[in-house]
MARDREN-429179 format. One record per atom (N, C-alpha, C): z, x, y; residue in one letter. Coordinates in pm, whole numbers, plus 50000, padded with zeros to 5 digits. Each point is the difference from the previous one (the first is absolute). Layout:
residues N
ZXYA
...
This chain:
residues 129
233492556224054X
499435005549880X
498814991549956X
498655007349943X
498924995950053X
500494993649779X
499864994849952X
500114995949825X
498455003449957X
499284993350090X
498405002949891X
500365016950000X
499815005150099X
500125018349965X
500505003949899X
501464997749990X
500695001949892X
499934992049857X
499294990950052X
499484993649845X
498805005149921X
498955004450113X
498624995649963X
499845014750004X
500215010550105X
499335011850043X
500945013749955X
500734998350021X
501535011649978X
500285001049814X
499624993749946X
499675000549829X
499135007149947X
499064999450093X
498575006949977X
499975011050067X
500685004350031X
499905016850068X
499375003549911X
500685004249924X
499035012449878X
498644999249947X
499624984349984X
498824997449971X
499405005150161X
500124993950111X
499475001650096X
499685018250050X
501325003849946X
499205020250062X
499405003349834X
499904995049923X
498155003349903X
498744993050045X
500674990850067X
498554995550065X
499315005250101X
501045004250088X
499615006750129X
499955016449932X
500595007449932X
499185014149918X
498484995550009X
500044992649992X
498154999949973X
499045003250102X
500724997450165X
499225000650059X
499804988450086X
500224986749974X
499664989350044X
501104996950112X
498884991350103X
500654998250104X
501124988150003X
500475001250098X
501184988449996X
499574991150014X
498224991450076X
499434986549965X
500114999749913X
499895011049903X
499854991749841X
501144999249911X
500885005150053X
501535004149981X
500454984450023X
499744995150089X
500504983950076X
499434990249903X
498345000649975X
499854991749893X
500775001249911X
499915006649901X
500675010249867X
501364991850016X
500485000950106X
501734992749997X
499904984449961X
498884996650121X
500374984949998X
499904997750121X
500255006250099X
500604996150141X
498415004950120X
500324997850099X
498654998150111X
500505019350031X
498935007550054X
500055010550102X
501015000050078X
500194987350101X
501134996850117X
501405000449959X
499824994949839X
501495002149945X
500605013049968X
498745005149926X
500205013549980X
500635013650110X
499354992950138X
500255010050064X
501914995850074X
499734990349993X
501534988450016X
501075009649961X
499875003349854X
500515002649892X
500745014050006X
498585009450051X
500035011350028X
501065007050118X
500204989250091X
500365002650145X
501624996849975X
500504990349894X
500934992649966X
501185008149897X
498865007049890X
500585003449905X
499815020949982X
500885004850006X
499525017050024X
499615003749902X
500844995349882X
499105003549846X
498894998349957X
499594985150089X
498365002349944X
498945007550028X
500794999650179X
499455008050080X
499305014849911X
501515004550002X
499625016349975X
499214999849838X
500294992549945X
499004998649857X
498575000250026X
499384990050147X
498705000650025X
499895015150039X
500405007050089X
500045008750054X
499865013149959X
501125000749849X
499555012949874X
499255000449925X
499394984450025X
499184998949852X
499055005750108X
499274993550131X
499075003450041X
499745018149997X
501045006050088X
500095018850010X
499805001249841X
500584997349906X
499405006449862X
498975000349972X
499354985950004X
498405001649972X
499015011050090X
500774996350159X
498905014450064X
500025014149920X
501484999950004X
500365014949932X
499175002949926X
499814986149850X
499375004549920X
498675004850027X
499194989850086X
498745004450058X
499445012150015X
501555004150146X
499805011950057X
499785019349900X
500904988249872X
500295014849890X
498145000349962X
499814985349964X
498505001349916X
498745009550139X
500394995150068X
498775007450119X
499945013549998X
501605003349983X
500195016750010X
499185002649867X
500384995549893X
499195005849848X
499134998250002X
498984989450029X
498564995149987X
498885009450134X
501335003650104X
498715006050132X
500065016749949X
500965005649882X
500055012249986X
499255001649886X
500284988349917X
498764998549824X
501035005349921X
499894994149851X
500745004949962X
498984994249811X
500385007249910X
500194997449851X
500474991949926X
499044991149949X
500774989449960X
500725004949859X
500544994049890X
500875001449867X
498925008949931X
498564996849988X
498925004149947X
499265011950028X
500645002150129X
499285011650040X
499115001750095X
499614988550022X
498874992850109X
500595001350107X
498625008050074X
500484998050168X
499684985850069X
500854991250076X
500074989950045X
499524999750137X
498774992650013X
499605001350157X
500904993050102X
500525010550086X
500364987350110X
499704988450070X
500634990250034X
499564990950034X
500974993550130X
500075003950092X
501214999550112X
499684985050087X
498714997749973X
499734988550109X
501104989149978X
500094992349916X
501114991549953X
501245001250061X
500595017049970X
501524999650014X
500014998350197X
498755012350015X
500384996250184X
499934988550055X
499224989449947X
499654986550025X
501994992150034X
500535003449836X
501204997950057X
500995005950042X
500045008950043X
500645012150074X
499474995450159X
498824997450008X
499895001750149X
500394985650024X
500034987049938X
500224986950036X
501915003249926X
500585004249984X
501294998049955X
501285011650051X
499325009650024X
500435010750127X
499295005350073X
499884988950101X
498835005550094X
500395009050066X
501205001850076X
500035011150113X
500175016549910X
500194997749853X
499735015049952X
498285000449922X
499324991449994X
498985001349946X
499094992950093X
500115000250096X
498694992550110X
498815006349997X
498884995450032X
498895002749991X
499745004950163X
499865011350063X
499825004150115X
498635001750102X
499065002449871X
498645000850019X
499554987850112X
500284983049958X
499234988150075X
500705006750153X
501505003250053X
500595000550062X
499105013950141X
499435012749885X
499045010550054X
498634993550069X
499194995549919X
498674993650025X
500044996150140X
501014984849989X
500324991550112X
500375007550158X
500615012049978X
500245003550083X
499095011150125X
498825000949908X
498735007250038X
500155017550038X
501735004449961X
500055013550015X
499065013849840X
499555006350060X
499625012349911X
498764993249932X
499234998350111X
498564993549917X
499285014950049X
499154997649854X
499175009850043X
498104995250018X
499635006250100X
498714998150003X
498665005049916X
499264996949943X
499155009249949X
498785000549992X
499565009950080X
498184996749982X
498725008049946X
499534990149932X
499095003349917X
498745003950039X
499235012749941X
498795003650067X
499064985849928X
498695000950071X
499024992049941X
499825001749837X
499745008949975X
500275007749856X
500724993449908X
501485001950010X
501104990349908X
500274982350019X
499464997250180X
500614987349951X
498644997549951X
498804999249940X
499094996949929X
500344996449850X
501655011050009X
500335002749802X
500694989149985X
Protein backbone atom coordinates (compact mmCIF):
# COMPACT_ATOMS: atom_id res chain seq x y z
CA UNK A 1 0.00 0.00 0.00
CA UNK A 2 1.42 2.99 -1.64
CA UNK A 3 0.41 5.87 1.99
CA UNK A 4 1.44 9.09 0.00
CA UNK A 5 -1.62 8.01 -2.50
CA UNK A 6 -3.85 7.56 0.11
CA UNK A 7 -2.68 10.44 2.02
CA UNK A 8 -1.89 13.03 -0.46
CA UNK A 9 -3.95 12.03 -3.79
CA UNK A 10 -7.16 9.78 -2.97
CA UNK A 11 -8.60 12.97 -0.69
CA UNK A 12 -8.51 15.04 -3.52
CA UNK A 13 -10.50 13.16 -5.95
CA UNK A 14 -13.20 15.58 -6.09
CA UNK A 15 -11.14 18.56 -6.22
CA UNK A 16 -9.09 16.76 -8.90
CA UNK A 17 -12.29 15.77 -11.52
CA UNK A 18 -13.20 19.92 -11.30
CA UNK A 19 -9.98 20.39 -12.31
CA UNK A 20 -9.75 18.07 -15.00
CA UNK A 21 -13.78 19.35 -16.16
CA UNK A 22 -11.81 22.07 -17.35
CA UNK A 23 -10.00 20.55 -19.82
CA UNK A 24 -6.50 20.45 -18.54
CA UNK A 25 -4.09 17.95 -19.13
CA UNK A 26 -2.75 15.54 -16.69
CA UNK A 27 0.96 17.49 -16.90
CA UNK A 28 -0.82 19.92 -15.24
CA UNK A 29 -2.96 17.66 -13.27
CA UNK A 30 0.68 16.25 -11.77
CA UNK A 31 1.79 19.73 -10.96
CA UNK A 32 -1.65 20.76 -9.41
CA UNK A 33 -1.10 17.53 -7.07
CA UNK A 34 2.33 17.96 -6.05
CA UNK A 35 3.81 14.95 -7.58
CA UNK A 36 6.21 14.57 -11.02
CA UNK A 37 4.25 13.26 -14.51
CA UNK A 38 6.18 9.73 -13.80
CA UNK A 39 4.25 9.56 -10.60
CA UNK A 40 1.24 10.42 -12.00
CA UNK A 41 1.32 7.93 -14.52
CA UNK A 42 2.72 5.36 -11.59
CA UNK A 43 -0.43 6.15 -10.00
CA UNK A 44 -2.62 5.67 -12.85
CA UNK A 45 -1.37 2.09 -13.74
CA UNK A 46 -1.53 1.24 -9.81
CA UNK A 47 -4.72 2.70 -8.81
CA UNK A 48 -8.19 2.01 -11.21
CA UNK A 49 -10.02 4.85 -9.60
CA UNK A 50 -7.85 7.34 -10.64
CA UNK A 51 -7.41 5.81 -13.58
CA UNK A 52 -10.99 5.89 -14.75
CA UNK A 53 -11.47 9.53 -13.17
CA UNK A 54 -8.65 10.68 -15.76
CA UNK A 55 -10.39 8.87 -18.33
CA UNK A 56 -14.25 10.39 -17.80
CA UNK A 57 -13.15 13.49 -17.10
CA UNK A 58 -11.14 13.42 -20.37
CA UNK A 59 -14.46 11.69 -22.83
CA UNK A 60 -16.65 14.47 -21.11
CA UNK A 61 -14.81 17.32 -22.10
CA UNK A 62 -14.63 15.89 -25.87
CA UNK A 63 -18.29 15.23 -25.62
CA UNK A 64 -18.66 18.57 -24.58
CA UNK A 65 -16.61 19.86 -27.52
CA UNK A 66 -18.12 17.50 -29.85
CA UNK A 67 -21.87 18.88 -28.70
CA UNK A 68 -20.37 22.65 -29.24
CA UNK A 69 -19.08 21.80 -32.98
CA UNK A 70 -22.41 20.26 -33.82
CA UNK A 71 -24.20 23.81 -32.65
CA UNK A 72 -21.59 26.27 -33.76
CA UNK A 73 -20.99 24.31 -37.55
CA UNK A 74 -25.03 24.42 -37.88
CA UNK A 75 -25.30 28.34 -36.21
CA UNK A 76 -27.48 28.91 -33.99
CA UNK A 77 -29.28 32.19 -31.85
CA UNK A 78 -27.93 33.41 -29.19
CA UNK A 79 -30.51 34.50 -25.81
CA UNK A 80 -30.74 37.91 -27.82
CA UNK A 81 -31.60 36.87 -30.87
CA UNK A 82 -28.32 37.25 -32.59
CA UNK A 83 -27.14 35.00 -35.11
CA UNK A 84 -23.75 33.62 -33.88
CA UNK A 85 -21.04 33.10 -36.48
CA UNK A 86 -19.47 29.88 -36.50
CA UNK A 87 -16.30 29.33 -35.57
CA UNK A 88 -15.20 25.46 -35.86
CA UNK A 89 -11.42 25.96 -36.27
CA UNK A 90 -10.74 25.64 -32.47
CA UNK A 91 -13.08 22.73 -31.71
CA UNK A 92 -11.45 20.56 -34.80
CA UNK A 93 -8.03 21.62 -33.62
CA UNK A 94 -9.09 19.51 -30.59
CA UNK A 95 -11.07 16.93 -31.99
CA UNK A 96 -8.50 16.14 -34.51
CA UNK A 97 -5.44 16.12 -31.78
CA UNK A 98 -7.80 14.27 -29.06
CA UNK A 99 -9.76 11.80 -31.37
CA UNK A 100 -7.78 11.41 -34.04
CA UNK A 101 -8.88 8.26 -35.72
CA UNK A 102 -12.64 9.84 -35.78
CA UNK A 103 -11.59 13.32 -36.70
CA UNK A 104 -8.28 12.94 -38.79
CA UNK A 105 -7.40 15.22 -41.23
CA UNK A 106 -7.21 13.09 -44.62
CA UNK A 107 -6.42 15.74 -47.09
CA UNK A 108 -2.07 15.85 -46.09
CA UNK A 109 -2.56 11.90 -46.46
CA UNK A 110 -4.37 12.71 -50.51
CA UNK A 111 -1.72 15.34 -51.71
CA UNK A 112 1.21 12.99 -50.61
CA UNK A 113 -0.01 10.37 -52.39
CA UNK A 114 -0.10 12.09 -55.92
CA UNK A 115 -3.55 10.22 -56.86
CA UNK A 116 -6.49 12.45 -58.77
CA UNK A 117 -4.31 15.37 -59.78
CA UNK A 118 -5.57 17.23 -62.23
CA UNK A 119 -3.75 18.97 -65.02
CA UNK A 120 -4.58 22.28 -66.39
CA UNK A 121 -3.73 24.34 -69.21
CA UNK A 122 -3.94 27.65 -69.77
CA UNK A 123 -4.27 29.44 -73.16
CA UNK A 124 -1.74 32.41 -73.56
CA UNK A 125 -4.75 34.61 -72.90
CA UNK A 126 -5.54 33.58 -69.11
CA UNK A 127 -2.23 32.66 -67.82
CA UNK A 128 -1.42 36.46 -68.57
CA UNK A 129 -4.64 37.01 -65.88
Amino acid sequence: MNNKYYQLIQPRLPELAAFLNSGKPASLAAEWLGISGTTLRRYRKQYPELDMLFKQRSALCDDLVEAALLKRATGYEDSNGKEVAPDVRAALFWLQNRRPKRWRNDCAKKKKSGKNTVNIQLSPVESEL
